[in-house]
GUBATOR-235127 format. One record per residue: x, y, z of N, C-alpha, C, O in turn; chain. Coordinates in Angstrom, 3 decimals, padded with zeros to 6 digits. Example, Ala and Ser with C-alpha at 12.3 -4.5 7.8 and 13.67 -1.06 7.14 Angstrom:
<rs>
+----------+----------+----------+----------+----------+----------+----------+----------+----------+----------+----------+----------+-----+
:      n.u :      n.v :      n.w :     ca.u :     ca.v :     ca.w :      c.u :      c.v :      c.w :      o.u :      o.v :      o.w : mol :
+----------+----------+----------+----------+----------+----------+----------+----------+----------+----------+----------+----------+-----+
:  013.190 : -005.690 :  007.800 :  012.300 : -004.500 :  007.800 :  013.200 : -003.300 :  007.800 :  014.236 : -003.319 :  008.465 :   A :
:  012.850 : -002.250 :  007.080 :  013.670 : -001.060 :  007.140 :  012.900 :  000.030 :  007.870 :  013.409 :  001.138 :  008.039 :   A :
+----------+----------+----------+----------+----------+----------+----------+----------+----------+----------+----------+----------+-----+
</rs>
This chain:
<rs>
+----------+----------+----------+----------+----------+----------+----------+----------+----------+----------+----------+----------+-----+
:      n.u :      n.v :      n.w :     ca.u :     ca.v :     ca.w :      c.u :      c.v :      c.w :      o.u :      o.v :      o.w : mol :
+----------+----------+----------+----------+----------+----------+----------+----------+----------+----------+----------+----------+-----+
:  008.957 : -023.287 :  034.942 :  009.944 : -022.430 :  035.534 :  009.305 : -021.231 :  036.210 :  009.708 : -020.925 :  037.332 :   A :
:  008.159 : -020.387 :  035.517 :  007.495 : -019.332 :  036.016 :  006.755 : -019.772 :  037.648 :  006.734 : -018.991 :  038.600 :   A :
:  006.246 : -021.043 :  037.667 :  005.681 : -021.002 :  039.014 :  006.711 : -020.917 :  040.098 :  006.218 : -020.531 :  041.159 :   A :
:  007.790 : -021.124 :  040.138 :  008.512 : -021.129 :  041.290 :  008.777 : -019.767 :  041.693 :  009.202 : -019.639 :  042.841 :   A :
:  008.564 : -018.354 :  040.760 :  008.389 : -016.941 :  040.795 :  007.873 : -016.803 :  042.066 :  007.228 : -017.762 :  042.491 :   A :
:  008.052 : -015.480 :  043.033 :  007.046 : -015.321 :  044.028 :  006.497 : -014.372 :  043.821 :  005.459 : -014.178 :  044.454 :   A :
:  006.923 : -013.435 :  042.913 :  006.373 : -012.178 :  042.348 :  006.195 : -011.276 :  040.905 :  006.998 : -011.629 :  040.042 :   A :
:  005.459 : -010.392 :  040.584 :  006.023 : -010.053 :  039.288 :  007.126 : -009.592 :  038.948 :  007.559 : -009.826 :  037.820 :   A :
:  008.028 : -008.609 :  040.117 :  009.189 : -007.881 :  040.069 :  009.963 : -009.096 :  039.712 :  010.794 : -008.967 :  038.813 :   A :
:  009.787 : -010.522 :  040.404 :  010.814 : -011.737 :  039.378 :  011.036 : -011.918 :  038.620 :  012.140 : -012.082 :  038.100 :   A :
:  009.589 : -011.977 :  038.090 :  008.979 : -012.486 :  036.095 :  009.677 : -011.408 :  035.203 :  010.382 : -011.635 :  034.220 :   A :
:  009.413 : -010.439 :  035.625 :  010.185 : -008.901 :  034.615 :  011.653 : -008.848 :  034.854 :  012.261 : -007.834 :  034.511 :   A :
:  012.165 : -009.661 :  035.308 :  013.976 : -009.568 :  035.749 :  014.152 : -010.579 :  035.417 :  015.372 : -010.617 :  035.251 :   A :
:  013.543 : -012.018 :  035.054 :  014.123 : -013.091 :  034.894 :  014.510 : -013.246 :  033.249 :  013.866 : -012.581 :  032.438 :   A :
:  015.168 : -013.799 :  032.971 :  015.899 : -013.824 :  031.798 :  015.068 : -014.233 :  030.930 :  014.439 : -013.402 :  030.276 :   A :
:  014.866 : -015.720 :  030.715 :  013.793 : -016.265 :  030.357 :  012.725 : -015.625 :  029.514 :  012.400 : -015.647 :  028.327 :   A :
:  012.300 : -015.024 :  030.665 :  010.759 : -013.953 :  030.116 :  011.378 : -012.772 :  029.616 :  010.627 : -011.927 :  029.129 :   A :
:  012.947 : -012.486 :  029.646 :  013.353 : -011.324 :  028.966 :  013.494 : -011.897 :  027.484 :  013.613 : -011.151 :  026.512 :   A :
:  013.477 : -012.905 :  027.421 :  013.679 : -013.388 :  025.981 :  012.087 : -014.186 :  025.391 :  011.911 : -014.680 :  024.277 :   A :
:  011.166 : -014.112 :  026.434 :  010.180 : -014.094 :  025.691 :  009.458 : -013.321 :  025.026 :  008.786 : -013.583 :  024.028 :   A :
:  009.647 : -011.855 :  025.848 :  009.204 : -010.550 :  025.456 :  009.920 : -010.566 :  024.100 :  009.332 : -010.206 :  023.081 :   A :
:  011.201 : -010.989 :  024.094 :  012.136 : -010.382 :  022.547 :  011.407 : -011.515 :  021.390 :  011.091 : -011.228 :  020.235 :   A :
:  011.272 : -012.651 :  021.954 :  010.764 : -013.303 :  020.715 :  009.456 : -012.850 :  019.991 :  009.143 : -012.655 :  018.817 :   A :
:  008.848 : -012.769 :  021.166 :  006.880 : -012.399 :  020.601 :  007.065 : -010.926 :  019.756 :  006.245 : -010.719 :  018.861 :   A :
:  008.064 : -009.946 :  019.997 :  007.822 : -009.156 :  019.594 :  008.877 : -009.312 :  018.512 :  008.451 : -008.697 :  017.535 :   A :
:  009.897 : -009.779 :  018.275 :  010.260 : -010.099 :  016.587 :  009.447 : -010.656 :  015.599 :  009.524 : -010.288 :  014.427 :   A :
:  008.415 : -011.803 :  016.114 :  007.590 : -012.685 :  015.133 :  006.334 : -011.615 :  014.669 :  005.592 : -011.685 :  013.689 :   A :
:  006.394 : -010.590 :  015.774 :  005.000 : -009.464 :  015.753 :  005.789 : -008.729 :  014.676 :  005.269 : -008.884 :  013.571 :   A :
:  007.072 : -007.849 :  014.661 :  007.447 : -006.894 :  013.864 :  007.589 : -007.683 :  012.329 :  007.139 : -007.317 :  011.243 :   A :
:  008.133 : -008.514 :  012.567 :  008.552 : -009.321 :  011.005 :  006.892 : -009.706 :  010.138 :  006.482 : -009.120 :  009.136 :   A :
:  006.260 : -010.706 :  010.796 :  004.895 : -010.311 :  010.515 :  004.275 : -008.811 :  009.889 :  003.668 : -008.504 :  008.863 :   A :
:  004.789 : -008.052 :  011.120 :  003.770 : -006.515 :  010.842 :  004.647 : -006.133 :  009.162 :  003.878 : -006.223 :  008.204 :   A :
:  006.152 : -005.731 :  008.800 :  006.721 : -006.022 :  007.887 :  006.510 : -006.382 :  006.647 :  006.635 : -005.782 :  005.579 :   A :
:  005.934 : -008.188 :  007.125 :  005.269 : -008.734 :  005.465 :  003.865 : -007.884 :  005.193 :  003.578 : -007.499 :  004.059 :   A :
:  003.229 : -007.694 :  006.060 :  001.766 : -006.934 :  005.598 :  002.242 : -005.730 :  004.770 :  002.153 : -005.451 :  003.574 :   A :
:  002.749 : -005.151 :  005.776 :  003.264 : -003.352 :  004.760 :  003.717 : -003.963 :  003.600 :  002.959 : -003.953 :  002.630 :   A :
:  004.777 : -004.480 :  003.510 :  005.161 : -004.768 :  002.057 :  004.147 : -005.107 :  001.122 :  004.013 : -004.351 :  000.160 :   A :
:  003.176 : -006.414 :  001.253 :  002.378 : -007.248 :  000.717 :  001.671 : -006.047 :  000.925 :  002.848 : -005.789 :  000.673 :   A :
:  000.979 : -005.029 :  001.123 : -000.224 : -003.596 :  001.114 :  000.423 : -003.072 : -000.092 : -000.103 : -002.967 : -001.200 :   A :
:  001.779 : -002.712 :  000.281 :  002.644 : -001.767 : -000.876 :  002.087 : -002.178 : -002.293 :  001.238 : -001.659 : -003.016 :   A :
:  002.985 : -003.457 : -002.443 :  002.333 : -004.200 : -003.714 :  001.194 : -003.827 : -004.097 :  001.157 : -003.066 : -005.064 :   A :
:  000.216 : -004.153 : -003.602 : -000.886 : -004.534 : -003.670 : -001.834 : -002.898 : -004.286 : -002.834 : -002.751 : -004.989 :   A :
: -001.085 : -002.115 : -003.728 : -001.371 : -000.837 : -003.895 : -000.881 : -000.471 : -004.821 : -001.679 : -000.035 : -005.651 :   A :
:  000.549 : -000.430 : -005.200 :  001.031 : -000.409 : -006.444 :  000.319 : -000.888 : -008.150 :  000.092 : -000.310 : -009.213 :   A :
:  000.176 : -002.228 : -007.605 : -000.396 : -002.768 : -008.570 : -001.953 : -002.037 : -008.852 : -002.429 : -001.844 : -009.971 :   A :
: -002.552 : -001.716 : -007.648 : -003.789 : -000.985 : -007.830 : -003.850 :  000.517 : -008.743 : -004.632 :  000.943 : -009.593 :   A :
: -002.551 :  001.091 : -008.069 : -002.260 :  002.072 : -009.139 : -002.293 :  001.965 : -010.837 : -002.887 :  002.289 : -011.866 :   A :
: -001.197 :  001.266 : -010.273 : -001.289 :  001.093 : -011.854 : -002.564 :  000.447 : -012.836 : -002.716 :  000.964 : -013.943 :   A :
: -003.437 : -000.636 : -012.440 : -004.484 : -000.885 : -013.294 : -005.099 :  000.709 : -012.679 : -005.980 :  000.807 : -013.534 :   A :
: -005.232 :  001.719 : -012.017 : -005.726 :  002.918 : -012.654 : -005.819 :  003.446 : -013.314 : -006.803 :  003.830 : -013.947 :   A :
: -004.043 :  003.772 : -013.415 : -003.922 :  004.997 : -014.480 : -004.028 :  003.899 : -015.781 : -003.892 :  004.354 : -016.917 :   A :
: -004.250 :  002.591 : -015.609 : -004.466 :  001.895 : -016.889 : -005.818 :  002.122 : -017.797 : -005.764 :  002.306 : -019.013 :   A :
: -007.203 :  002.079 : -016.937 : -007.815 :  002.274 : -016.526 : -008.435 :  004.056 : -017.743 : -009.076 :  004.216 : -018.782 :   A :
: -007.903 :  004.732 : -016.989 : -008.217 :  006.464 : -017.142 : -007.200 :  005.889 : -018.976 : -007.795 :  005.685 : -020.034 :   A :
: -005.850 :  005.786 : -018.805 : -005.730 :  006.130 : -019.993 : -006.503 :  005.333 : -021.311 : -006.844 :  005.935 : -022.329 :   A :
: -006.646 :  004.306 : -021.157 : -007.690 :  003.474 : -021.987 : -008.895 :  004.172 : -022.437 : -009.185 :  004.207 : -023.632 :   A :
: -009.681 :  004.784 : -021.441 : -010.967 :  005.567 : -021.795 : -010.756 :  006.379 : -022.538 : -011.127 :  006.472 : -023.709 :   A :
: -009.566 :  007.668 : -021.365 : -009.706 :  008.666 : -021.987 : -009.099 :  009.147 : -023.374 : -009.439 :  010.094 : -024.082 :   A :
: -007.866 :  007.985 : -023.582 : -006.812 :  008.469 : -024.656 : -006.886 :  007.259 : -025.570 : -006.189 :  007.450 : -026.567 :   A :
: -007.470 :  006.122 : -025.572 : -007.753 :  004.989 : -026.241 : -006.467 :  005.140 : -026.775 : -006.237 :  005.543 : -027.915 :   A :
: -005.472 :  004.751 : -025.783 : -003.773 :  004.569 : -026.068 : -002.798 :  005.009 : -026.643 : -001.803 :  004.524 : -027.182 :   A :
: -003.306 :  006.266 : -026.418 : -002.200 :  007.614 : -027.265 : -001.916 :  008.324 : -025.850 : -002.636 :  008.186 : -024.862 :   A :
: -000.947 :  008.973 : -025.902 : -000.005 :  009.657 : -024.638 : -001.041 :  010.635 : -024.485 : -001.478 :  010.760 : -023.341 :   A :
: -001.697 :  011.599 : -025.687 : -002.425 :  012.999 : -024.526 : -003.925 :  012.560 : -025.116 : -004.096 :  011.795 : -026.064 :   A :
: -005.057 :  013.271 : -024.277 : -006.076 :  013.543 : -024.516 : -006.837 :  015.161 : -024.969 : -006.299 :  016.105 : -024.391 :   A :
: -007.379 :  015.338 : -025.411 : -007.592 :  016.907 : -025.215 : -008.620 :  016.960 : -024.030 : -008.206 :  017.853 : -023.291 :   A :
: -009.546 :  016.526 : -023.604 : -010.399 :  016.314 : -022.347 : -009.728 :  015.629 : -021.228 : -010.434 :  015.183 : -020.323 :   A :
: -008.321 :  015.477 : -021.177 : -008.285 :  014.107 : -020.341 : -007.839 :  015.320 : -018.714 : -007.236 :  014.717 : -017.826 :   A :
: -008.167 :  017.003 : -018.403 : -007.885 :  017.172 : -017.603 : -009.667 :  017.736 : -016.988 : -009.702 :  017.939 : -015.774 :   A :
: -010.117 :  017.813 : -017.243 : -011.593 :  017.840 : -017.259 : -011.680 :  016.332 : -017.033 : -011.565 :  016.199 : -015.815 :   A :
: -011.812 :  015.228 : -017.547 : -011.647 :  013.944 : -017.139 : -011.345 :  013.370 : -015.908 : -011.919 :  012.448 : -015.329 :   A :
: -010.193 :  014.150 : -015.515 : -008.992 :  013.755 : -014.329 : -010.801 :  014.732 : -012.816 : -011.510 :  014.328 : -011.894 :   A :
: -010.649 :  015.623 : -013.351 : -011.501 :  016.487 : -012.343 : -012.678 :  015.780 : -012.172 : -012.984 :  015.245 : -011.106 :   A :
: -013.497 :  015.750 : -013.392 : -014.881 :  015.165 : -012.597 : -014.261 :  013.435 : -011.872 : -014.538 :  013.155 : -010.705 :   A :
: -013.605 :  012.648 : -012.581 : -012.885 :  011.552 : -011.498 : -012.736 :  011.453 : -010.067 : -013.400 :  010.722 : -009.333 :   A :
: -011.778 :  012.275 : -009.713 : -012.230 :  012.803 : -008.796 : -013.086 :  012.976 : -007.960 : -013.154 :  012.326 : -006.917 :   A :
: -013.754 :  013.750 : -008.247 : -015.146 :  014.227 : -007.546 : -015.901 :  013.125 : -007.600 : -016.548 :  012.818 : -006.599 :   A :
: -015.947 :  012.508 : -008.505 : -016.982 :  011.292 : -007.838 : -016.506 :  010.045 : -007.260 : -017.129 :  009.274 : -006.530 :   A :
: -015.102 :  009.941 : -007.763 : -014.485 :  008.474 : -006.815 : -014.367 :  008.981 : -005.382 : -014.898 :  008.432 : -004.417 :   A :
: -013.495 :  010.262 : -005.334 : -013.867 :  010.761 : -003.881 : -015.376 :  010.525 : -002.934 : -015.421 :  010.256 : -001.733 :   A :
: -016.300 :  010.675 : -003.669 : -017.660 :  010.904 : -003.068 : -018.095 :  009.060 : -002.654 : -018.517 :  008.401 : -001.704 :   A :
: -017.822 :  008.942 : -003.537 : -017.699 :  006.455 : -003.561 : -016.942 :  006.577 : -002.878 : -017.333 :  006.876 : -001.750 :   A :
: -015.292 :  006.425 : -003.092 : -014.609 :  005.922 : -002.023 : -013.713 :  006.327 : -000.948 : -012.769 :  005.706 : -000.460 :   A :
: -014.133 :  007.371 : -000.692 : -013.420 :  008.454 :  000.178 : -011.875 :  009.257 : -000.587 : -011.734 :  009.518 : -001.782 :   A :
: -010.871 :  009.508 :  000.529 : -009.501 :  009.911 :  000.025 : -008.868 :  009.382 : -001.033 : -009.176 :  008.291 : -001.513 :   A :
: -008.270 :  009.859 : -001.312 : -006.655 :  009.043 : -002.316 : -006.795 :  009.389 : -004.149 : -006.009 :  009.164 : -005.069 :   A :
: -008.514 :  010.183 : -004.106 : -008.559 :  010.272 : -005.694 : -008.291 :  011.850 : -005.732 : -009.329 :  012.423 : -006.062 :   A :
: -007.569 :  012.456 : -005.574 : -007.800 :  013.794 : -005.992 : -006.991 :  014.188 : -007.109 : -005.968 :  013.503 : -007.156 :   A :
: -007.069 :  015.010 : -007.995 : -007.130 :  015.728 : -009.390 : -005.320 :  014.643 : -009.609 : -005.083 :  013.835 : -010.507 :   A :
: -004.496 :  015.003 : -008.595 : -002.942 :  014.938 : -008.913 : -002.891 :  013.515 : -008.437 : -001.919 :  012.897 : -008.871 :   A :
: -003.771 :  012.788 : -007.583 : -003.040 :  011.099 : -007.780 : -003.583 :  010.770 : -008.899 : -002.666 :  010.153 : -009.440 :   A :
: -004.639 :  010.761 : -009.768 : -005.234 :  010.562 : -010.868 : -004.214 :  011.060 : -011.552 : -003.552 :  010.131 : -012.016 :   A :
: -003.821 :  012.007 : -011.802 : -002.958 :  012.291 : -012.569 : -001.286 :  011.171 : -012.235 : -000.798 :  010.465 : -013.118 :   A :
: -000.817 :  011.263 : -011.090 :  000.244 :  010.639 : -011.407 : -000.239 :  008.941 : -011.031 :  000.792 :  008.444 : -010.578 :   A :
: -000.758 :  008.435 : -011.029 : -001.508 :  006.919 : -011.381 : -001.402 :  006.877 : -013.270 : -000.692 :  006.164 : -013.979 :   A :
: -002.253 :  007.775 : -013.594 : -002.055 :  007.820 : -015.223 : -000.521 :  007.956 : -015.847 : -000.091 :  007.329 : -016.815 :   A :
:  000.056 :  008.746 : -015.202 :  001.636 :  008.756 : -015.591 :  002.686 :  007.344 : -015.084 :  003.663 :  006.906 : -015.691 :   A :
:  002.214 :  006.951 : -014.048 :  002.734 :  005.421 : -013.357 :  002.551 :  004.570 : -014.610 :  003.410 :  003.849 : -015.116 :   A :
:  000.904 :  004.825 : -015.169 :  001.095 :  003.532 : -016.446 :  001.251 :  003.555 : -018.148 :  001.239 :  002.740 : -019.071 :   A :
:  001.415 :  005.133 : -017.938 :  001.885 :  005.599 : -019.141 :  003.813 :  005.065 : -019.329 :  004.217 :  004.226 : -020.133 :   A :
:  004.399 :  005.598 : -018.657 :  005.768 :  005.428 : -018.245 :  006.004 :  003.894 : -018.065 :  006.781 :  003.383 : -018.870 :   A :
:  005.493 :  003.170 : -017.208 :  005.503 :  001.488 : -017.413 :  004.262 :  000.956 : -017.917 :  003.772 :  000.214 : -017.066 :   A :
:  003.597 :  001.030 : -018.900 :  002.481 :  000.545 : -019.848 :  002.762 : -001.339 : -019.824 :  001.805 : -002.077 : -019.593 :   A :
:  003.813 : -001.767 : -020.023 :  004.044 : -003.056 : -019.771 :  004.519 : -003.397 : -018.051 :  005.591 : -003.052 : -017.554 :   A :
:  003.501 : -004.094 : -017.399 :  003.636 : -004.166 : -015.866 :  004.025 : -005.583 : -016.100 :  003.684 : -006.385 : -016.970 :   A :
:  005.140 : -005.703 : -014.696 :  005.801 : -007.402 : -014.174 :  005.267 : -007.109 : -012.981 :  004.407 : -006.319 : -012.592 :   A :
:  006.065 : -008.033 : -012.406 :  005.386 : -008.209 : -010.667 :  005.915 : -007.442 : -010.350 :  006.599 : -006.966 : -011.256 :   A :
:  006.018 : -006.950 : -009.410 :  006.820 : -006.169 : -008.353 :  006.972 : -005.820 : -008.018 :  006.952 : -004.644 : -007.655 :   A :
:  007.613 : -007.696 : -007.723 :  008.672 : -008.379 : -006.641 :  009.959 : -008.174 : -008.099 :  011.153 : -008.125 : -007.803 :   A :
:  009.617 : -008.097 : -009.250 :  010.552 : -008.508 : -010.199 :  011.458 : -007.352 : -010.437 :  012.545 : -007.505 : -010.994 :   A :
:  010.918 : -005.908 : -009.920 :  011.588 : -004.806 : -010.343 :  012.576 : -004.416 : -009.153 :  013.318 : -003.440 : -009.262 :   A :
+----------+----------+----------+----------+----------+----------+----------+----------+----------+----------+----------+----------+-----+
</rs>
């Protein structure tokens, strides 16, 4: 159908290709969609084996530590220095509260 076009001003007015533009870019957004979600998860779940993680060490499964904010700090400072952003004093801290508060994790997709 496109070769019989004589120009682009056709191709961009013709219907057709107005509905090809709409398809490619629904299968692109819905796609882009499952990733964020499937990241979310994925991140979530990462959280949580964190603060699983910190409280295990630091509290060997009791709610407080007496070191565990000295703990939280040098953490920090060195996961920061390994793996760049996202460890500072207060996500450590609320990662540890994520798996204090749900200590028993499901999927979720289940919650």
């Amino acid at each position: 159908m496109f070769h019989k076009l004589k120009n682009m001003n056709e191709l961009t007015e013709n219907k057709d290709y107005k509905k090809l533009i709409e398809n490619i870019g629904f299968v692109y957004y819905k796609a882009r969609n499952k990733i964020i979600s499937a990241i979310n998860v994925e991140m979530l779940d990462a959280y949580w084996k964190i603060g699983k993680n910190i409280v295990e060490f630091e509290q060997k499964g009791k709610i407080k530590a007496e070191y565990g904010k000295k703990l939280l700090i040098n953490l920090s400072k060195d996961l920061s220095i390994k793996y760049g952003k996202g460890f500072s004093r207060s996500n450590l801290q609320y990662m540890r509260l994520f798996y204090i508060h749900y200590p028993i994790r499901q999927t979720m997709s289940g919650k």
